[in-house]
C-alpha positions, 0 to 999 in steps of 0.5 A, spaced: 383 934 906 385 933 898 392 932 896 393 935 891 397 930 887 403 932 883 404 939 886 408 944 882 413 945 887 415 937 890 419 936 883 425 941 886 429 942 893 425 947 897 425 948 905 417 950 906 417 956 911 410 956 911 402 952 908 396 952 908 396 944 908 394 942 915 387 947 914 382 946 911 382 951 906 378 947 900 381 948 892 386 953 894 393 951 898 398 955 899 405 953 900 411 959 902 417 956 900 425 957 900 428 955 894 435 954 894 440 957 888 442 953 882 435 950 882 433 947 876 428 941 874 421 939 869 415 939 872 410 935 870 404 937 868 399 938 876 392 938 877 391 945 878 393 952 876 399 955 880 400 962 882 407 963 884 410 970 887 418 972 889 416 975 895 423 976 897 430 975 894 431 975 886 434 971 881 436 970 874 431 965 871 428 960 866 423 956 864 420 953 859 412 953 859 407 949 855 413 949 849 414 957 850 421 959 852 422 965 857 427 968 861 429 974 865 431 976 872 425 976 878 425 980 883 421 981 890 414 982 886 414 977 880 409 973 879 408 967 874 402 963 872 402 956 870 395 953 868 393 946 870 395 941 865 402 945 863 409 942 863 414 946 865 422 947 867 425 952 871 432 954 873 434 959 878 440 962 881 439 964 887 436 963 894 430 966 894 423 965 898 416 964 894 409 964 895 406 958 891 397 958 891 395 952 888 388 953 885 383 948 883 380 949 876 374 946 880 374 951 886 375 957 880 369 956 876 365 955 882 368 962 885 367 965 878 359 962 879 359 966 886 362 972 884 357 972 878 362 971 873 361 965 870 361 969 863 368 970 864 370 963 863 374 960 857 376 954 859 383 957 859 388 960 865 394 965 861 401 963 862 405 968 865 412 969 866 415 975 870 409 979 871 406 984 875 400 985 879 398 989 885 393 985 885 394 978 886 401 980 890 395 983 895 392 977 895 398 973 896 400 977 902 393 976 906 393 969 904 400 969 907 399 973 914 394 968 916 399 962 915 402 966 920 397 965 926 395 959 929 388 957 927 382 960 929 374 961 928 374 967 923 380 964 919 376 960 914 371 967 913 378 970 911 380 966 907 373 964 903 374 972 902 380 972 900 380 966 895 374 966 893 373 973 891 379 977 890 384 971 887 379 967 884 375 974 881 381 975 877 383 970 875 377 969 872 378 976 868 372 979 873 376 985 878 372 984 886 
């Protein structure tokens, strides 16, 4: 399995409740955490893009992201997108849980090729800071419940179908 080296998340204290890790679920990782209040750290720029969504709780937030300033409060739905290559810093005031998916850039332009969307491509993944996104939140949550059960045969279908073509379509500007 590839580790993903400097992962968004090993650079502040969490308690994983949940992840992808130990499956093998090629390009994508997904990690649910809980983050404790009065959280703060820098993140060092990782391999692959991250998605993060606040499934549960809220906080006051800030963070830099590739030098842009913003802040606000997060509740249960609020997602965040840090490209690859993207030096951060956050801070948090309250316990929360979030939903952290880990996307290679290699795993999105191969997706957009099998989706027939290698047209929409630009080289660059948006940074976004408390957004909201049915769609994305959707797709979390179906990547979500799989980690809830224990391995099986269709597990690998459902996440090919839930990875490739639903995240990874919309990531890549295409809505599958």
């Amino acid at each position: 399995m590839h580790e993903e080296r400097g992962a968004f998340h090993d650079h502040f204290r969490r308690e994983v409740l949940a992840s992808s890790r130990d499956r093998a679920w090629a390009g994508v990782t997904v990690d649910l955490l809980r983050v404790p209040g009065e959280v703060a750290g820098v993140i060092p720029s990782c391999e692959n893009h991250t998605v993060s969504v606040l499934t549960n709780g809220f906080c006051e937030a800030a963070a830099t992201l590739g030098g842009t300033d913003v802040r606000g409060k997060l509740t249960s739905g609020s997602i965040a997108v840090v490209p690859a290559g993207i030096t951060s810093t956050f801070e948090g005031d309250s316990e929360n849980e979030v939903a952290l998916i880990s996307v290679s850039p290699h795993f999105l332009i191969e997706a957009a090729v099998a989706v027939g969307a290698e047209h929409t491509i630009r080289g660059d993944i948006p940074i976004a800071f408390n957004a909201r996104d049915e769609f994305i939140e959707t797709t979390c949550k179906l990547l979500l419940l799989e980690l809830d059960k224990p391995k099986h045969p269709l597990q690998r279908l459902i996440y090919d179908t839930t990875s490739r073509w639903r995240c990874s379509g919309r990531l890549t500007g295409r809505h599958a």
